[in-house]
C-alpha positions as CSV (number, residue, x, y, z in Angstrom):
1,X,46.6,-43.5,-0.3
2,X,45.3,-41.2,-2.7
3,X,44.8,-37.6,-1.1
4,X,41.8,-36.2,-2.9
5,X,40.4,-31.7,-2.5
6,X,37.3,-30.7,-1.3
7,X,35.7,-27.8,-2.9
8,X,37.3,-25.6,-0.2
9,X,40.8,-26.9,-1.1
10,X,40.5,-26.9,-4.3
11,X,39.1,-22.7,-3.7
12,X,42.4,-22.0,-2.2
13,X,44.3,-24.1,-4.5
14,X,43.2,-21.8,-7.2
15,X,42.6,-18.6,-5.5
16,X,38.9,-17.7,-5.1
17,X,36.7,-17.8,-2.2
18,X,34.3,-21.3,-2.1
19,X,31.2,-19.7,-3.1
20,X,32.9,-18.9,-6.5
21,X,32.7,-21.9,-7.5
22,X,29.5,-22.5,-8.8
23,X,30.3,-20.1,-11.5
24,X,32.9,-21.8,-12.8
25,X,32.4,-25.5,-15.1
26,X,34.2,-27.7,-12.7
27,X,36.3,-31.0,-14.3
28,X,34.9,-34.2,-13.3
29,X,35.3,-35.4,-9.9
30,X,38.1,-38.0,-9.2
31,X,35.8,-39.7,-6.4
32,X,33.0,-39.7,-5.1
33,X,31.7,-40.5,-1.8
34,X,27.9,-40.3,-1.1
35,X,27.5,-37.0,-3.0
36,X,30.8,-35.2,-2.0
37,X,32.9,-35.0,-5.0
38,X,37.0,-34.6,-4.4
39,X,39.6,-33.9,-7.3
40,X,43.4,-34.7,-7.1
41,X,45.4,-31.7,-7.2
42,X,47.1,-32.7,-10.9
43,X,43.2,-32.9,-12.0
44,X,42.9,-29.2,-11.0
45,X,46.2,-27.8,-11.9
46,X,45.5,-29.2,-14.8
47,X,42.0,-27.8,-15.4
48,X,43.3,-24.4,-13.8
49,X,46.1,-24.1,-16.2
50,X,43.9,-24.9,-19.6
51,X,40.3,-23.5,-18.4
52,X,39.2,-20.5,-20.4
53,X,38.7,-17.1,-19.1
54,X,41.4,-16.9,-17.0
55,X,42.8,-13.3,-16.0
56,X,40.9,-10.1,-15.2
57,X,37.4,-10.5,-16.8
58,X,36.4,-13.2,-19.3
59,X,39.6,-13.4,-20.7
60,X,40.9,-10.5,-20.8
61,X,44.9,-9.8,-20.7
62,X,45.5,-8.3,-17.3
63,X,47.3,-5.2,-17.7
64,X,50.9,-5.4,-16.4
65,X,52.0,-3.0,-13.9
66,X,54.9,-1.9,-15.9
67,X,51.6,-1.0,-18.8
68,X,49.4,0.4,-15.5
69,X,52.6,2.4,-14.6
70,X,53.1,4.0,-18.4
71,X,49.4,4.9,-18.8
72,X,49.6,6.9,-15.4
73,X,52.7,8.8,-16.2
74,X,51.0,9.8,-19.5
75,X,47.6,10.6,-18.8
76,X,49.6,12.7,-15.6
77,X,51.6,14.2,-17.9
78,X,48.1,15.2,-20.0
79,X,47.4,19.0,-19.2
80,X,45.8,20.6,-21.6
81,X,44.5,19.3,-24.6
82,X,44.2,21.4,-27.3
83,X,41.3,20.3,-29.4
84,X,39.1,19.3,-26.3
85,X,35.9,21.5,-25.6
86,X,35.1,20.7,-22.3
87,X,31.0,20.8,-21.7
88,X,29.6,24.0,-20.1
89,X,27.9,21.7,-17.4
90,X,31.5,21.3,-15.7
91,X,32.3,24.2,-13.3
92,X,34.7,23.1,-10.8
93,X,38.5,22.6,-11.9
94,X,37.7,18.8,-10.4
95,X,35.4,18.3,-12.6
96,X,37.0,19.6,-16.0
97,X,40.4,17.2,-14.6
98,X,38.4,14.4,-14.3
99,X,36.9,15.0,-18.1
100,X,39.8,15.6,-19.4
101,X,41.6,12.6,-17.4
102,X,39.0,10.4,-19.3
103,X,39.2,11.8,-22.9
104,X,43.2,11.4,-22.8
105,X,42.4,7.6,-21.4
106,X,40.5,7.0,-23.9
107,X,42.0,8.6,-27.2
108,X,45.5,7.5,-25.8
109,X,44.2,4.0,-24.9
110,X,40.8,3.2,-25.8
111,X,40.1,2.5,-22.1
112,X,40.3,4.7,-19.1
113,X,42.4,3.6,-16.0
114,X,40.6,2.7,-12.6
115,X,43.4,5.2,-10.7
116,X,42.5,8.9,-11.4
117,X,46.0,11.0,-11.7
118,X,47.0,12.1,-8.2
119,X,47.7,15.7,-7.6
């Protein structure tokens, strides 16, 4: 007998909750019976393996955590930077961190990190 996933198998099979699904451009059914549709699981590896857009964010790389790791250290490691004026508007030291935390981010990386520095 052929063993066949519902759309909440095939969910967990892949990692996202059911209602997720209708985003995504689903392969063609393996069976259907009445209108519920089932797919073997070598359909949807398959599919999963070769669909585009996988990672973080319409196919972005995901950033390793040896890469998230690195960028903390540095932008940690970022006290002062010379050349920054830092905008009158910003009066508390938290403030003028946080500015400064995202102008490092970004002329270091082109991107700033979700994970502030800790103090």
């Amino acid at each position: 007998m052929i063993r066949y996933l519902s759309r909440t198998e095939l969910a967990e099979r892949i990692g996202v909750r059911p209602d997720t699904l209708g985003r995504y451009k689903l392969p063609e059914p393996d069976a259907m019976i009445g209108t519920t549709r089932g797919w073997t699981a070598e359909t949807i590896d398959a599919w999963n393996a070769a669909r585009p857009g996988k990672g973080a964010g319409a196919g972005r790389k995901p950033r390793s955590q040896e890469d998230h790791e690195r960028f903390s250290a540095e932008a940690n490691a970022t006290v002062i930077l010379p050349n920054t004026p830092i905008p009158s508007h910003l009066t508390t030291q938290e403030e003028m961190d946080a500015y400064l935390y995202a102008v490092a981010a970004v002329e270091s990386h082109g991107m700033i990190s979700p994970i502030p520095p800790s103090r």
